[in-house]
LONU-646952 format. One line per field, with one value per residue (C-alpha): residue number from 1; residue in one letter; z, y, x. Coordinates in Angstrom, 2 decimals. Example, Ala and Ser with C-alpha at 12.3 -4.5 7.8 and 13.67 -1.06 7.14 Angstrom:
n = c(1 2);
res = c(a s);
w = c(7.80 7.14);
v = c(-4.50 -1.06);
u = c(12.30 13.67);
This chain:
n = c(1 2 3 4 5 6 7 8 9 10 11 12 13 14 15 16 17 18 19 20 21 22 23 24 25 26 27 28 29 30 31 32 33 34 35 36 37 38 39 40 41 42 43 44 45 46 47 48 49 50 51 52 53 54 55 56 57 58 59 60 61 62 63 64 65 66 67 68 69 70 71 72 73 74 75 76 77 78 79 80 81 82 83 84 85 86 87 88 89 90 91 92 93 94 95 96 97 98 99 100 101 102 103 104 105 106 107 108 109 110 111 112 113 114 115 116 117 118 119 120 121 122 123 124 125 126 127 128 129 130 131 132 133 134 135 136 137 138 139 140 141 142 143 144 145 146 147 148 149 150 151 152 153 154 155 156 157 158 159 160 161 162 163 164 165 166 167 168 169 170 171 172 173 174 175 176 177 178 179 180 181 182 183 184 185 186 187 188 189 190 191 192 193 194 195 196 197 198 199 200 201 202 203 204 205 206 207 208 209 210 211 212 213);
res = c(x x x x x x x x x x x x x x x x x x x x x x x x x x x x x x x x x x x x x x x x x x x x x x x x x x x x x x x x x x x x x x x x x x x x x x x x x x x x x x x x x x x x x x x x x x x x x x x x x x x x x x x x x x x x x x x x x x x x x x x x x x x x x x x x x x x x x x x x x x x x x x x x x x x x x x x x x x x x x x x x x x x x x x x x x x x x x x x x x x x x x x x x x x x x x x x x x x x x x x x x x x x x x x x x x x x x x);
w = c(-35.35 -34.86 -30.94 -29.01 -29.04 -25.92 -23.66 -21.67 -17.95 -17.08 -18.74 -15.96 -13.71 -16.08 -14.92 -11.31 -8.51 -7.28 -8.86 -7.20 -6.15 -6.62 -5.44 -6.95 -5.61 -8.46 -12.04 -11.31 -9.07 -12.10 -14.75 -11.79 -9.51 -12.75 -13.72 -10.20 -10.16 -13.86 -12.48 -9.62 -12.06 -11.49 -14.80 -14.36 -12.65 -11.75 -11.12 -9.42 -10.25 -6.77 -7.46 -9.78 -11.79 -11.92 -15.35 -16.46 -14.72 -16.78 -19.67 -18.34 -17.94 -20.70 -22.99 -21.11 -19.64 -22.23 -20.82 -18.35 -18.79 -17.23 -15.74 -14.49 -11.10 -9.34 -12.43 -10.82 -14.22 -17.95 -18.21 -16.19 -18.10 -21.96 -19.65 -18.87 -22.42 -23.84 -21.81 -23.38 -20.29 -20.77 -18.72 -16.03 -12.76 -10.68 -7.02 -7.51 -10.00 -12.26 -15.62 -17.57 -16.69 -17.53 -21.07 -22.17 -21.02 -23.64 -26.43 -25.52 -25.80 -22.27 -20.50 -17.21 -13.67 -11.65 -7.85 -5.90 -2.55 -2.23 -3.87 -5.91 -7.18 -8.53 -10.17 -11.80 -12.90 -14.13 -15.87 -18.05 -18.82 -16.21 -14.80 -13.52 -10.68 -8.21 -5.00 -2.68 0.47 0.56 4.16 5.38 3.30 4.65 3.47 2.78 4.86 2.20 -0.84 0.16 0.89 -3.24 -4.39 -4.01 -6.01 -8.59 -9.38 -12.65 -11.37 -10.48 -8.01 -7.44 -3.79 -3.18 0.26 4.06 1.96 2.92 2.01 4.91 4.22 0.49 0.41 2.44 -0.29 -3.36 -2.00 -3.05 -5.98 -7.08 -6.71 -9.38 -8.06 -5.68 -5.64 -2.91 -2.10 0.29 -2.96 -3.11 0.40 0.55 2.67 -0.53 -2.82 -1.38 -0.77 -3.92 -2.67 -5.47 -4.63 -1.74 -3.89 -6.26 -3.55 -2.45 -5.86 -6.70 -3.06 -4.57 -7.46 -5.70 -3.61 -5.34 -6.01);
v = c(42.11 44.33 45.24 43.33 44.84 46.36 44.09 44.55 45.20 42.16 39.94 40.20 38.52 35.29 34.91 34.28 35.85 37.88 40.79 41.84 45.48 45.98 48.30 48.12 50.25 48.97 48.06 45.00 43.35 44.11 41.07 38.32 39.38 39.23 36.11 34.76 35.54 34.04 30.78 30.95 31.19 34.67 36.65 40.19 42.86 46.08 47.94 51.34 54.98 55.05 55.20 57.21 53.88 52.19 53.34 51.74 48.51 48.50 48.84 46.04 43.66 44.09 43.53 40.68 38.85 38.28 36.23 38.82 41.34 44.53 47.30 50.78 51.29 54.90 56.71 59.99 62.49 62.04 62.43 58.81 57.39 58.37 57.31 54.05 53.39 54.21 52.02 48.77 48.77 46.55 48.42 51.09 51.67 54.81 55.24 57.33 58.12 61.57 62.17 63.24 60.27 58.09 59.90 59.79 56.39 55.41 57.48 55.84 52.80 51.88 49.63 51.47 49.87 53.22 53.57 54.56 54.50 55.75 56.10 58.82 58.11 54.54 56.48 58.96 56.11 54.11 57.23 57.49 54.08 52.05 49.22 47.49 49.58 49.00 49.57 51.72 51.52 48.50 47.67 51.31 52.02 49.57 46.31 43.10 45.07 47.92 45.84 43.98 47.49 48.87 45.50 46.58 49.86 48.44 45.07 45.21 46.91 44.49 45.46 44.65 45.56 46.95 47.80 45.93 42.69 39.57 36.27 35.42 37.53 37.82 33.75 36.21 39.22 36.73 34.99 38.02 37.97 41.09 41.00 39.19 39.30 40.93 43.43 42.32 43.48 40.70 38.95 40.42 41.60 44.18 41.95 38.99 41.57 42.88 39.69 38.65 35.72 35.02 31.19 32.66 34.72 32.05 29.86 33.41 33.55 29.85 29.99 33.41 31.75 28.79 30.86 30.25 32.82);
u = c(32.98 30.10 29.02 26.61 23.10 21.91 20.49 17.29 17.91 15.91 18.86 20.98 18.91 19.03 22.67 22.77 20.79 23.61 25.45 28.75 29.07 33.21 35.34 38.77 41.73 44.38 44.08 46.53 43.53 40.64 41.30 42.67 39.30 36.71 38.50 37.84 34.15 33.56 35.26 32.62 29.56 29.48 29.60 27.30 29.99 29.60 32.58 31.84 32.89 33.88 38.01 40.19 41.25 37.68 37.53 40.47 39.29 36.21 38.23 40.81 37.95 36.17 39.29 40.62 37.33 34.90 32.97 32.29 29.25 30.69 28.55 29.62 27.95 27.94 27.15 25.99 26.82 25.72 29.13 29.68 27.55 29.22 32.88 31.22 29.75 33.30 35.12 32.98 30.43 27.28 25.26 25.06 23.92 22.52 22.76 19.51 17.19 17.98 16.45 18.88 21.06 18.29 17.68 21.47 22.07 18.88 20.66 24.03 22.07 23.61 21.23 20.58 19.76 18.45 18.26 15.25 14.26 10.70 7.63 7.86 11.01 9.77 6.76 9.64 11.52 8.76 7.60 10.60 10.39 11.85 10.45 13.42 15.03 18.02 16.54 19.09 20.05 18.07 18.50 18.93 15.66 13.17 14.55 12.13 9.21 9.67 9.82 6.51 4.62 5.83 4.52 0.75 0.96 3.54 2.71 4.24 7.48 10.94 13.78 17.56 17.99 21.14 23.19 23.80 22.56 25.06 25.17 22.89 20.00 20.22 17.89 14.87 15.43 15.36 12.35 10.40 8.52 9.01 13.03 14.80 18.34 20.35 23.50 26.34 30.06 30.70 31.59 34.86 36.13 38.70 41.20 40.93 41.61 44.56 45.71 45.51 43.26 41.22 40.55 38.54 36.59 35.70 34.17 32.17 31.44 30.34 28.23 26.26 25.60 24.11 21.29 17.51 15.76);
């Protein structure tokens, strides 16, 4: 069976308005936890380089989970971004915005979420291309106020705020025109992980999906 296409970035967003920001310590917890979000309506994960095994969770998932649409988050290296495309990732996503990243992860043809924070760095972005950006740390960074103030120089320009979002504030962030979903990690809490609790997370998982955006 030949591989999926690449997808555009914008895709995601057609699949809920929340993507879950996961952190996994063991690759025993990887298929169970993607299983548990997919039974929530929950299907666009992003399982970051932050770990020595994240990798092989990727890899877990993506063999296991089909139905899943795995992402590497992190990536911080051209060299993240050919581990993430090897290990059957969908797509990729950058804490920050850096060139080079940006230019392999076209020639991988790994769809690439980048992070920006200011200005300039959504004009670099949107330079190369980009007009779909994760916008990181979106709380720390300005939040909803900050969001409004980039809508007026780039209109044409869509965001997936990222960072201190919860399930409480993420309604106010998707009411924004120019966001189209929203990244979270109180999806999977460390505590449910450990404790194997993954009826808990579905429920997280089926209220995410339920927000409007």
């Amino acid at each position: 069976m030949s591989p999926e296409p690449p997808m555009n970035p914008l895709e995601l967003a057609r699949h809920g308005p929340v993507i879950p920001v996961i952190v996994l310590h063991r690759v025993a917890d990887a298929v169970p936890l993607a299983r548990a979000l997919v039974a929530g309506g929950v299907r666009v994960l992003e399982v970051t380089l932050r770990t020595p095994v994240a990798l092989a969770c990727m890899a877990a998932i993506v063999r296991e989970v089909p139905e899943a649409i795995v992402g590497a988050g992190t990536l911080r290296s051209v060299a993240d971004a050919e581990a993430a495309k090897d290990a059957g990732c969908r797509f990729g996503v950058s804490p920050g915005w850096v060139g080079d990243i940006g230019h392999a992860c076209r020639n991988l043809g790994l769809p690439l979420l980048p992070g920006v924070a200011t200005a300039s760095e959504v004009m670099a972005a949107n330079a190369a291309g980009y007009d779909f950006l994760k916008f990181f740390p979106a709380t720390a960074a300005g939040g909803i106020p900050m969001l409004k103030a980039l809508a007026g120089p780039f209109p044409d320009v869509a965001f997936c705020p990222t960072g201190g979002i919860t399930v409480d504030t993420a309604p106010q962030f998707l009411a924004l025109p120019n966001v189209k979903v929203c990244g979270g990690s109180w999806l999977t809490p460390q505590d449910a992980v450990d404790a194997g609790d993954w009826g808990r997370i579905t429920a997280l998982a089926q209220a995410a999906s339920a927000l409007r955006r």
